[in-house]
C-alpha positions as CSV (number, residue, x, y, z in Angstrom):
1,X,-1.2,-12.0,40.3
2,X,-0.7,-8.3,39.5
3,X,-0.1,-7.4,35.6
4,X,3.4,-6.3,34.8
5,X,3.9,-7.9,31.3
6,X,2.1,-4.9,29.5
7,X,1.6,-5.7,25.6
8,X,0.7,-4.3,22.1
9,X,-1.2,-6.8,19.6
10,X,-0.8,-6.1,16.3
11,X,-2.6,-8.6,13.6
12,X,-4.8,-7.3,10.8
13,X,-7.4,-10.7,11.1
14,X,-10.2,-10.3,12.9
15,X,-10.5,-13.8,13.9
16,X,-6.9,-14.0,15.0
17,X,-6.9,-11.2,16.6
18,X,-9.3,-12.7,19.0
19,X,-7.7,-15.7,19.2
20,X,-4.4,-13.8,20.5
21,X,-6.5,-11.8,23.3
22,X,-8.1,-15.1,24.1
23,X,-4.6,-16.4,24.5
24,X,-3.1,-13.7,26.7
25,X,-6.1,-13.6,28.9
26,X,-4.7,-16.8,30.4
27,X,-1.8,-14.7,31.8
28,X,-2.7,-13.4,34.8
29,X,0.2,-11.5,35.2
30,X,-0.7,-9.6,31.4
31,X,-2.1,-6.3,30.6
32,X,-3.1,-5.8,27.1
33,X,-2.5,-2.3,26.7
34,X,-3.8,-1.9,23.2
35,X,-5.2,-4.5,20.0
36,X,-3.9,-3.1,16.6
37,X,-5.4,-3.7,13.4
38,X,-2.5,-2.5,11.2
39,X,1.1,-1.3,11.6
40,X,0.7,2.2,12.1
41,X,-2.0,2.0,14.3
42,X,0.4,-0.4,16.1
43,X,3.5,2.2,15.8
44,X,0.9,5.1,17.4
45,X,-0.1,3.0,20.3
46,X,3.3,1.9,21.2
47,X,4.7,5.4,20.7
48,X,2.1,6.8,22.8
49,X,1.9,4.2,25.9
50,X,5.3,1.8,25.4
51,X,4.4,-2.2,26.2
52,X,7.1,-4.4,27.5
53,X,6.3,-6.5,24.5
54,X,5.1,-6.2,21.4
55,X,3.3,-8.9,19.6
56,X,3.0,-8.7,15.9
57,X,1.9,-10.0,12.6
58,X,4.4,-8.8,9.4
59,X,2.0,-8.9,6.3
60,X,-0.5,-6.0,7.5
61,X,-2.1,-2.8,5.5
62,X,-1.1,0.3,5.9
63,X,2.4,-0.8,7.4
64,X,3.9,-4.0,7.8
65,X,5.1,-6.0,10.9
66,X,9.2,-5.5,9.4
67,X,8.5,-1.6,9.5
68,X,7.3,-1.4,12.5
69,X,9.5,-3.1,14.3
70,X,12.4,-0.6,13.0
71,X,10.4,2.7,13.4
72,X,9.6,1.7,16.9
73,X,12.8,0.2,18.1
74,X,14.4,3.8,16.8
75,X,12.3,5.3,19.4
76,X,11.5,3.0,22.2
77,X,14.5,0.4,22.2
78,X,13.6,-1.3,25.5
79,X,10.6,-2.5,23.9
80,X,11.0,-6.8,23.0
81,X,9.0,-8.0,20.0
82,X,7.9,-11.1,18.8
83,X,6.8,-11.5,15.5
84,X,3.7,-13.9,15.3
85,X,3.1,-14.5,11.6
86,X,2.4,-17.4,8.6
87,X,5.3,-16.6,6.7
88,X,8.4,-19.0,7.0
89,X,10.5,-17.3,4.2
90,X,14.3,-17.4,5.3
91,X,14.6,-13.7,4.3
92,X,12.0,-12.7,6.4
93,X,13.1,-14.2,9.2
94,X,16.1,-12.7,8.7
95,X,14.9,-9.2,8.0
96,X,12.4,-9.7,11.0
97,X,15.6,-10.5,13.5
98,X,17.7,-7.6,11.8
99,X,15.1,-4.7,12.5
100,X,15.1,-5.8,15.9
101,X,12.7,-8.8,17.0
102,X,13.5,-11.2,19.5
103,X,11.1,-13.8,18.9
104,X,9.6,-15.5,15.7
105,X,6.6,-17.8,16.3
106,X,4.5,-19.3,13.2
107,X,0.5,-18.6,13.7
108,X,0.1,-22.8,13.7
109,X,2.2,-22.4,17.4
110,X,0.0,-23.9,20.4
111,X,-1.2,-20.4,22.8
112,X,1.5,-22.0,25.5
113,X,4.1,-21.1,23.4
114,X,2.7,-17.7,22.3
115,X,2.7,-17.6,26.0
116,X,6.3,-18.9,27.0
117,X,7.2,-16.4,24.3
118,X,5.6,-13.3,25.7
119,X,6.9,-14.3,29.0
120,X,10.4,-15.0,27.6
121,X,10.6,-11.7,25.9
122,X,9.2,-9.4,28.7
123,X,12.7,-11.2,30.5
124,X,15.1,-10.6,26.9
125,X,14.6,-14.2,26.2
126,X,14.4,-15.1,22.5
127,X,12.0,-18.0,21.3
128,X,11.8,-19.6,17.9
129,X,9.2,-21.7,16.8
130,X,11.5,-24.9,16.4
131,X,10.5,-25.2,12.4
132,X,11.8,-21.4,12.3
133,X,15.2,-22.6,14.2
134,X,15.6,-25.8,11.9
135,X,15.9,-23.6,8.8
136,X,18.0,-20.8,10.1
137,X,20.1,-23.7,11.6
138,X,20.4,-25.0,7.6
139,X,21.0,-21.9,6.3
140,X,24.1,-21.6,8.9
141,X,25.4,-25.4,7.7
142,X,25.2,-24.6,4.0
143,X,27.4,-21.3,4.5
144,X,29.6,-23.1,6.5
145,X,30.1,-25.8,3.6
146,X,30.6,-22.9,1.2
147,X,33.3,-22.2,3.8
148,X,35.2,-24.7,1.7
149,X,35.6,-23.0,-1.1
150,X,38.4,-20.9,-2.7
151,X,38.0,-17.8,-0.5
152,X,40.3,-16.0,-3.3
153,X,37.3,-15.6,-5.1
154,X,36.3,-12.4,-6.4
155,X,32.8,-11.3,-7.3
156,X,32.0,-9.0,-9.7
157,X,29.5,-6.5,-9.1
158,X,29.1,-3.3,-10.5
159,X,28.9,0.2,-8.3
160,X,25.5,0.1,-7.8
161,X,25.4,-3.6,-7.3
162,X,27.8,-3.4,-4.5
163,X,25.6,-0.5,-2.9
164,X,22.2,-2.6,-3.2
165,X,24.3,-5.9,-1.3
166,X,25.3,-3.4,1.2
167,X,21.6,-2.4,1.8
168,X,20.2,-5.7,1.9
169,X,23.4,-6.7,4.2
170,X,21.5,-4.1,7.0
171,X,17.9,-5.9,6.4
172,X,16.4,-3.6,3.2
173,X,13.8,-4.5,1.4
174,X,13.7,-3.9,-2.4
175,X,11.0,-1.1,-1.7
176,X,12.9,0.3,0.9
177,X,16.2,-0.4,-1.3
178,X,14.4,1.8,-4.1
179,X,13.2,4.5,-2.1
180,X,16.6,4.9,-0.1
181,X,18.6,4.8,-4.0
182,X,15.6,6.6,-5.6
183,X,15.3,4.5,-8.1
184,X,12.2,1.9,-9.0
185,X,11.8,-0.9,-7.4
186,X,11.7,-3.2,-10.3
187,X,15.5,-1.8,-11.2
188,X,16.3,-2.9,-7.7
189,X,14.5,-6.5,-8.4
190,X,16.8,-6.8,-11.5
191,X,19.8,-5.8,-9.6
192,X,19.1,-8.2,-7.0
193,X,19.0,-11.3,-9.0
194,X,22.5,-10.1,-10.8
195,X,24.1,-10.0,-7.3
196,X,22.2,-13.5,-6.2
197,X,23.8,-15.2,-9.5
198,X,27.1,-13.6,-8.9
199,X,27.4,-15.0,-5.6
200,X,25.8,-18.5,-6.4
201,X,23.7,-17.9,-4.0
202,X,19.7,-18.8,-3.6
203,X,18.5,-16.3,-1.0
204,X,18.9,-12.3,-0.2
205,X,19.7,-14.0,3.4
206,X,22.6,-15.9,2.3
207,X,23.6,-13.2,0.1
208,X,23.5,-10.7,3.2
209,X,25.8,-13.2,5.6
210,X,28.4,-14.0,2.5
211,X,28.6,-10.3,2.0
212,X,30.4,-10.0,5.7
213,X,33.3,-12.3,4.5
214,X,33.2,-12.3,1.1
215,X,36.2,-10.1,-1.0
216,X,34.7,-7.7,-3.6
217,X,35.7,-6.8,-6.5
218,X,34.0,-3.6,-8.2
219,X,33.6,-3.6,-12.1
């Protein structure tokens, strides 16, 4: 069969990394245009020769998997990207789907589905590793419980506090948060755990989706 998935790797471990070409060699109808070991390596290579699909880790020198995805999908937007990674944090699942990717896949997934994703991608298919799903599906249910609450509530969040929930509404991470405000990042930190107990919430995630219904009040 002739190759016309073309791909980008991306995954700082040597040993995975192999793994992952190992993988994709089982798809005939795959071209591995490039095998990244960090993020803007990964950003120069898709820049340079666009894949259908990139595959890539998010905890990576130099820049990580969550940067990348926006700086390339600012450029190339027809590229699909599916994150491959060990981290199952709710907020970075979220901030990995709201800089662009399609797929999430935890690095414990068997190669077929590394492969059903990559195939599933190259067609705009998304594909969730079903442990991934489950928790996004909870984080849903509890905000729809919180539904039944007073929705006269006001929150009170100072200027700056408001301008920070706004930031991480769009997928910012405190670094990015501090750098956009010019202000440190541990300031941001601090601000970010006012705004989590103000809206009684446990996650920058469900912070970001009560943020598009909530009413605010600035103090």
């Amino acid at each position: 069969m002739a190759a016309n998935i073309k791909v980008v790797v991306v995954e700082d471990e040597p040993a995975y990394r192999h793994a992952i070409e190992k993988t994709l060699g089982f798809m005939p109808e795959c071209e591995v245009l490039a095998v990244c070991k960090d993020g803007q390596d990964g950003l120069e290579k898709c820049i340079a020769n666009p894949p259908d699909v990139l595959l890539t880790d998010i905890n990576m020198p130099r820049m990580d998997g969550i940067e990348l995805i926006r700086k390339l999908l600012k450029q190339e937007k027809a590229v699909q990207v599916v994150v491959l990674t060990v981290n199952e944090d709710a907020d970075m699942v979220f901030e990995a789907f709201r800089a662009g990717a399609l797929g999430y896949l935890l690095k414990s997934s068997t190669p077929q589905d590394v492969i059903a994703a990559v195939r599933g991608a190259a067609k705009g298919e998304a594909f969730i590793t079903p442990r991934i799903a489950a928790k996004v599906i909870e984080d849903f249910r509890r905000l729809r419980d919180d539904d039944d609450t007073d929705d006269s509530e006001l929150y009170v969040l100072s200027d700056r506090e408001t301008e920070i929930l706004g930031l991480i509404a769009e997928g910012l991470r405190n670094k990015e948060i501090a750098s956009r405000l010019s202000i440190a990042e541990k300031t941001v930190k601090n601000h970010v755990s006012n705004i989590l107990k103000a809206l009684q919430v446990n996650s920058r995630t469900e912070a970001a989706m009560k943020a598009l219904k909530a009413k605010f009040h600035e103090g």
